[in-house]
C-alpha positions in Angstrom: 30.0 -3.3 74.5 27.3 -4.3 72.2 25.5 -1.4 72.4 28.5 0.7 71.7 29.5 -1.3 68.3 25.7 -1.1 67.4 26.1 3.0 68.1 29.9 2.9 65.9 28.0 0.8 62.7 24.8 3.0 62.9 26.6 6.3 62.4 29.2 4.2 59.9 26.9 3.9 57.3 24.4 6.7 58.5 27.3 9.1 56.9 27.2 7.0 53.4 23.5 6.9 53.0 23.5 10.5 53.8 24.3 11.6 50.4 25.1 8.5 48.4 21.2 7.9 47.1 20.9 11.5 46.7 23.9 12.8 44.8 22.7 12.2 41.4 19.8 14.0 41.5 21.9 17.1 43.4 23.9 17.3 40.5 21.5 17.1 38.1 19.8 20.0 39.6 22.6 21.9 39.7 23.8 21.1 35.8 26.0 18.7 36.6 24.0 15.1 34.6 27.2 14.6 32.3 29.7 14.3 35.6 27.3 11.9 37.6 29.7 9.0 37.1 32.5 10.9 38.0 31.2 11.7 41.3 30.2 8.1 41.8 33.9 6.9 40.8 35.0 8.3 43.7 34.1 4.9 46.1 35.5 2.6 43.6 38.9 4.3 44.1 39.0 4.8 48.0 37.9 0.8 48.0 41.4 0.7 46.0 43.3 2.7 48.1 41.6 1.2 50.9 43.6 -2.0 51.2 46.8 -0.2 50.7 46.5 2.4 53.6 44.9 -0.4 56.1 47.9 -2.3 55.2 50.9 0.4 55.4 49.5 2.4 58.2 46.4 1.6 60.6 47.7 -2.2 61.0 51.0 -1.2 61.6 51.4 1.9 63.7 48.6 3.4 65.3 45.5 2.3 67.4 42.3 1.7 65.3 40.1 3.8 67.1 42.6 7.1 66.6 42.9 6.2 63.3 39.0 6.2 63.0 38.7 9.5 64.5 40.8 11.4 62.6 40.0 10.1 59.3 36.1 10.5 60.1 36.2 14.0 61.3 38.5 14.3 57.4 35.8 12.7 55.2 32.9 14.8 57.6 34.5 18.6 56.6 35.8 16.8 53.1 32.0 16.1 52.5 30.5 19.2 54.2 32.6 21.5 52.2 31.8 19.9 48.9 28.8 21.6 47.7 30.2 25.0 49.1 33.8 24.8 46.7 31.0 23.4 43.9 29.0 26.4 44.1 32.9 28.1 42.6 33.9 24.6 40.7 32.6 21.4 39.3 35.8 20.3 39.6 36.3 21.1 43.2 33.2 19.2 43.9 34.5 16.3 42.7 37.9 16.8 44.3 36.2 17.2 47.9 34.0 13.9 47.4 37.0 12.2 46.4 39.1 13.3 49.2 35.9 12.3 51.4 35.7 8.9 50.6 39.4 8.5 50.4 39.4 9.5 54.3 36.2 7.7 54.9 36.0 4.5 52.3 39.2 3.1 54.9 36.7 3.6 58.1 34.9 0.8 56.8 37.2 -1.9 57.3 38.5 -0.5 60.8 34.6 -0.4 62.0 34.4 -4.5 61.3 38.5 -4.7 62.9 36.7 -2.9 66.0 33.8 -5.3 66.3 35.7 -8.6 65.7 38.3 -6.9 68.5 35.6 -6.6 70.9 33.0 -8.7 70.6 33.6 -12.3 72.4 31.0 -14.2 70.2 32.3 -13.1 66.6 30.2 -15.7 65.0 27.0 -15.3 67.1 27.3 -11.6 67.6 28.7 -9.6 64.5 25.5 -10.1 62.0 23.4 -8.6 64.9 26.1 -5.4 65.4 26.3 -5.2 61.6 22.2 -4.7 60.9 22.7 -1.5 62.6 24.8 0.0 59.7 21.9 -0.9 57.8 18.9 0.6 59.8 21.6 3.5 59.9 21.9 4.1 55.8 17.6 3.9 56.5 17.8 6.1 58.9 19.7 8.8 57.0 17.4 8.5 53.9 14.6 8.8 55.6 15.9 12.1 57.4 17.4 13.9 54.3 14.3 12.1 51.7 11.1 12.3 53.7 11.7 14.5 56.9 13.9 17.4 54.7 12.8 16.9 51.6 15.9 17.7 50.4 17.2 15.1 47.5 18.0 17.8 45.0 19.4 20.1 47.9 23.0 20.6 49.2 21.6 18.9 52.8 22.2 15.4 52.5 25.9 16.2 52.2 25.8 18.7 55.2 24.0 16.1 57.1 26.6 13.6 56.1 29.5 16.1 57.0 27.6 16.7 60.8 27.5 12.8 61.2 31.0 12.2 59.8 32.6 14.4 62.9 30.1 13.2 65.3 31.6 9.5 64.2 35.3 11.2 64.7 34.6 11.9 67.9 32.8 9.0 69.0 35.5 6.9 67.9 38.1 8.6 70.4 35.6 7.2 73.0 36.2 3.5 71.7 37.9 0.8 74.0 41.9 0.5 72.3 42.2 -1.5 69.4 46.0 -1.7 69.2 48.0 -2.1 65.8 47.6 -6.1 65.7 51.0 -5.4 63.0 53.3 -3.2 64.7 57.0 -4.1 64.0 56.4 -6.3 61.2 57.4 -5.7 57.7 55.3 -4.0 55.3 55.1 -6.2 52.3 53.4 -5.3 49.1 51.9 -9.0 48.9 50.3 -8.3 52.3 48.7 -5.5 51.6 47.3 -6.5 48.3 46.2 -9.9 48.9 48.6 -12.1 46.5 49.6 -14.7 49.0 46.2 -15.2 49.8 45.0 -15.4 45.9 48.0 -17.9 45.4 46.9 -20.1 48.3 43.0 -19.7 47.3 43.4 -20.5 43.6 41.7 -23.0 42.0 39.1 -23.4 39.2 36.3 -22.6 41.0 37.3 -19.8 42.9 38.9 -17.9 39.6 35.0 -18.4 38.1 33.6 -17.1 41.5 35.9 -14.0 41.3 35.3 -13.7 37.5 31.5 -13.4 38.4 31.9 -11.1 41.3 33.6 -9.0 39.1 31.6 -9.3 36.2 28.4 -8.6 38.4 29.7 -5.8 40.1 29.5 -4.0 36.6 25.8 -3.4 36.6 25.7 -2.9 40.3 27.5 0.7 39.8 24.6 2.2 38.1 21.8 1.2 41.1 22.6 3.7 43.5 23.9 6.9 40.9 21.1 6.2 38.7 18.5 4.9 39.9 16.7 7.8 42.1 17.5 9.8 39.0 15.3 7.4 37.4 12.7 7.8 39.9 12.2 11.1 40.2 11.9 11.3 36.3 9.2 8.6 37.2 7.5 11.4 39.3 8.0 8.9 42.5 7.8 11.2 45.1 10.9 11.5 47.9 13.4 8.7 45.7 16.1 8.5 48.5 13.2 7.5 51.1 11.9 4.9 48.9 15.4 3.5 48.1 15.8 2.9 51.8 12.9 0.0 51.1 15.7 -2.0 50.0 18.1 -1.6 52.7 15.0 -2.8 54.8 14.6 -5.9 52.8 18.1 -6.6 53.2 18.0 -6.8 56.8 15.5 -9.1 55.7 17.7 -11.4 53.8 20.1 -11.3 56.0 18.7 -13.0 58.9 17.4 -15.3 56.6 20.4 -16.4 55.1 21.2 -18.9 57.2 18.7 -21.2 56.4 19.0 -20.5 52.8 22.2 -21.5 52.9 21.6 -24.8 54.7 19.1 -25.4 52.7 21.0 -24.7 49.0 24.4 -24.4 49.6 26.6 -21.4 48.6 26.4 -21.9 44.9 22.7 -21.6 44.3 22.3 -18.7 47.3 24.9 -16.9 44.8 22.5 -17.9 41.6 19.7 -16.4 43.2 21.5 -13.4 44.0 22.7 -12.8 40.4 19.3 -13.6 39.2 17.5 -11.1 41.3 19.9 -8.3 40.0 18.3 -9.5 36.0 14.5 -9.8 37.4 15.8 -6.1 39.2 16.7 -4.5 35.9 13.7 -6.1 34.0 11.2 -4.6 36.1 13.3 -1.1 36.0 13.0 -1.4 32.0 9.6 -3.4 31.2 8.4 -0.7 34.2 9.8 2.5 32.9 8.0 3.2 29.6 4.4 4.0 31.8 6.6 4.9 35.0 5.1 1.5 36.9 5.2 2.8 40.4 4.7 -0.9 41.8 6.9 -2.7 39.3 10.3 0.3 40.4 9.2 -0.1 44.2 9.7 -4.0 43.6 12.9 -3.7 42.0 13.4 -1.8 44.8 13.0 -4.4 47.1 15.0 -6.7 45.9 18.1 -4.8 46.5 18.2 -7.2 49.8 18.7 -10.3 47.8 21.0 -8.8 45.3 23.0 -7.5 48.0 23.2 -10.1 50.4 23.1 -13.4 48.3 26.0 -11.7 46.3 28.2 -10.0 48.6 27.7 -11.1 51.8 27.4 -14.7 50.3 30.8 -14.0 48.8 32.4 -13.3 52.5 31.1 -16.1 53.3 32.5 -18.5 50.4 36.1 -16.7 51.3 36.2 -17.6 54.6 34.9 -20.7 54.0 37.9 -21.5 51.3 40.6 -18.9 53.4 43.2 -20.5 55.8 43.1 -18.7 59.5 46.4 -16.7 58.6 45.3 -15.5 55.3 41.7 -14.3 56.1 42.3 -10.9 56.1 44.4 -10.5 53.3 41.3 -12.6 51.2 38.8 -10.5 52.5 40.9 -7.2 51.2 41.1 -9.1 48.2 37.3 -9.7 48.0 36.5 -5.1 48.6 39.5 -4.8 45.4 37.7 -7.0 43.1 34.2 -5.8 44.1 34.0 -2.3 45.6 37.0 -1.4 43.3 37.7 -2.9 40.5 34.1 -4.1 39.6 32.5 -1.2 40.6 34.9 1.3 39.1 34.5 -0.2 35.5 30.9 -0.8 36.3 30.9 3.2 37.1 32.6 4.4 34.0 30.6 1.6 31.5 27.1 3.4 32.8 28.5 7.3 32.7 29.3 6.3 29.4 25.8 4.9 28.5 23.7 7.4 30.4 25.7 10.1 28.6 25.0 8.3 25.0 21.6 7.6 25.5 20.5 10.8 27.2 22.3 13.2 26.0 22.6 16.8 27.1 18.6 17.1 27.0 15.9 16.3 29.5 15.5 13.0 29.9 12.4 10.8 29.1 11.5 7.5 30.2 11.4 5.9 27.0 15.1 6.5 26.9 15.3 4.9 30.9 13.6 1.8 29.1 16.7 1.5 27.0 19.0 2.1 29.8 17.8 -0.3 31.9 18.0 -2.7 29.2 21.6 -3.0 29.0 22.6 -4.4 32.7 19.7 -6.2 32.1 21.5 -8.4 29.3 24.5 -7.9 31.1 23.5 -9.3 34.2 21.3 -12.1 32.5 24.7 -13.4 30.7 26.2 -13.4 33.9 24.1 -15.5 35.9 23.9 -17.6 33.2 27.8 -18.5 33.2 28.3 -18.6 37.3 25.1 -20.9 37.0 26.7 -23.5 34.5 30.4 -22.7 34.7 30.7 -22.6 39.1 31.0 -25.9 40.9 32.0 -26.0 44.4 31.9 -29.4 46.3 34.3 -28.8 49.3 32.2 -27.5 51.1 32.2 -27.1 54.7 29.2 -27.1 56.2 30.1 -26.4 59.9 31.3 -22.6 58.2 28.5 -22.5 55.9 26.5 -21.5 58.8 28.3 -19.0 60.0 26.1 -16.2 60.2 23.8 -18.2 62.1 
């Protein structure tokens, strides 16, 4: 059963990596810079929608798997068809990724329902199921950077459309996950998390959901920008070398255990936030003479920026969430982050990429001062969460949970 959850998280994120590190630099090519942000808005608002359509429909009335496999073989031909309708539209390009991710952006949350479903040894087990989505988004950039060459190509997106069906069908093949909500009543408080933020509020958790938030901002413009930034940078196959981070963050991961015996979930969370300033530093101080070393190290770092941040922050809401409101929180945490976050964060750097570069080719004096601004941005934010969160309930039995 292991093996077959590692198989459903592999091709899970396989289908995002795909084309996700590769879409700006598509669209470039294809006259398409002053959209980027558009294109990338398009996970912020399935993340939204997300919540809403686990809550109303795959928790109440049909079998996960089903669910999976329908909405997967969707987001493949969604995705596929994208760059074909673009070739007529710009504006049907976006409306295919959108409905893509608004089929597939749900899939994420039924994959880790499947898992937890199945596996016996949640606790033990589910960190070692999960690395596999991870070496799957590697797995895809290597194919569609450094096999095919192809990260100013339409292929990433076919490739994601193949491995988006293949999923669908898989999925049919899954052991039954039945609705765990059928017959109860839909409620609008479910489904958005509000009893769960009622129950959860407290001082320190509305300053750790103020700085999730607040960092999710500068986090929207790493994965449409940034292999932009590196090809300009004449760093050869960009989506390749972005999978360096996803490698270090199966790094971090297993080694977040001991960090967080060792400093507790406040200053695991500190580190994260300062990683994501040293991150943008390196991309701004390094751009000017295109510092190959310095970008492949900001590279790097995506593992600590990623895990001591996000997965930290699942952590932190399980810790704090009550058995019957666990769900509901975790919803709560993909809104704020994925969504909300994200979404402004999305808009803020279209806005700012559009400003500084204009219509013209771009140079990398002008990446210096892009880089610049999340680099303030995320400096002032680790710099509040550092002084303003305090957390002293803390439970140390679930503060090693991913052990």
């Amino acid at each position: 059963m292991k093996v077959r959850l590692m198989a459903m998280m592999f091709l899970q994120f396989f289908i995002w990596g795909s084309w996700y590190a590769t879409g700006g630099n598509y669209m470039k090519s294809h006259g398409m810079s002053d959209i980027i942000y558009l294109a990338y808005m398009v996970s912020p608002i399935g993340s939204i929608v997300s919540p809403f359509f686990l809550g109303m429909i795959a928790d109440r009335f049909f079998a996960v798997q089903r669910v999976m496999g329908v909405m997967h073989i969707l987001s493949g031909i969604f995705v596929f068809a994208a760059p074909l309708v673009g070739e007529a539209s710009q504006g049907l390009f976006l409306v295919f990724l959108l409905f893509h991710m608004l089929c597939y952006m749900p899939t994420v949350g039924l994959a880790t329902a499947t898992a937890f479903h199945l596996l016996k040894d949640k606790e033990h087990d589910f960190p070692f199921v999960r690395v596999f989505g991870t070496i799957g988004w590697i797995a895809a950039g290597i194919i569609v950077s450094y096999l095919l060459q192809g990260d100013t190509t339409a292929l990433p997106m076919y490739v994601a459309g193949v491995g988006g069906i293949l999923m669908g069908l898989y999925s049919f093949t899954l052991p039954n996950v039945p609705p765990k909500g059928a017959g109860r009543k839909i409620s609008a408080r479910d489904i958005i998390g509000l009893d769960a933020l009622k129950q959860l509020h407290s001082r320190p958790f509305v300053i750790f959901v103020i700085g999730l938030l607040l960092i999710s901002i500068p986090f929207a413009s790493y994965f449409a920008y940034v292999p932009i930034f590196l090809k300009d940078a004449n760093v050869t196959n960009p989506a390749f070398k972005m999978t360096f981070g996803q490698m270090s963050e199966v790094l971090f991961l297993l080694l977040m255990p001991w960090f967080f015996r060792k400093l507790g979930i406040k200053w695991v969370m500190v580190l994260g936030l300062a990683a994501w300033t040293i991150r943008y530093a390196l991309f701004s101080f390094g751009a000017a003479d295109a510092v190959a070393s310095m970008l492949i190290l900001g590279i790097l770092l995506h593992g600590a920026c990623y895990d001591f941040v996000y997965v930290a922050s699942q952590v932190y809401i399980d810790q704090k969430a009550s058995a019957e409101i666990r769900a509901q929180a975790q919803g709560f945490f993909v809104l704020i982050s994925y969504g909300v976050g994200q979404g402004l964060g999305t808009l803020a750097a279209g806005w700012i990429f559009n400003s500084i570069m204009g219509d013209g080719e771009t140079t990398l004096q002008q990446w210096q001062s892009f880089w610049a601004i999340p680099l303030i941005f995320a400096l002032i934010v680790t710099i509040l969460f550092m002084f303003g969160f305090s957390e002293r309930q803390v439970d140390k039995k679930r503060a090693v949970v991913l052990e």
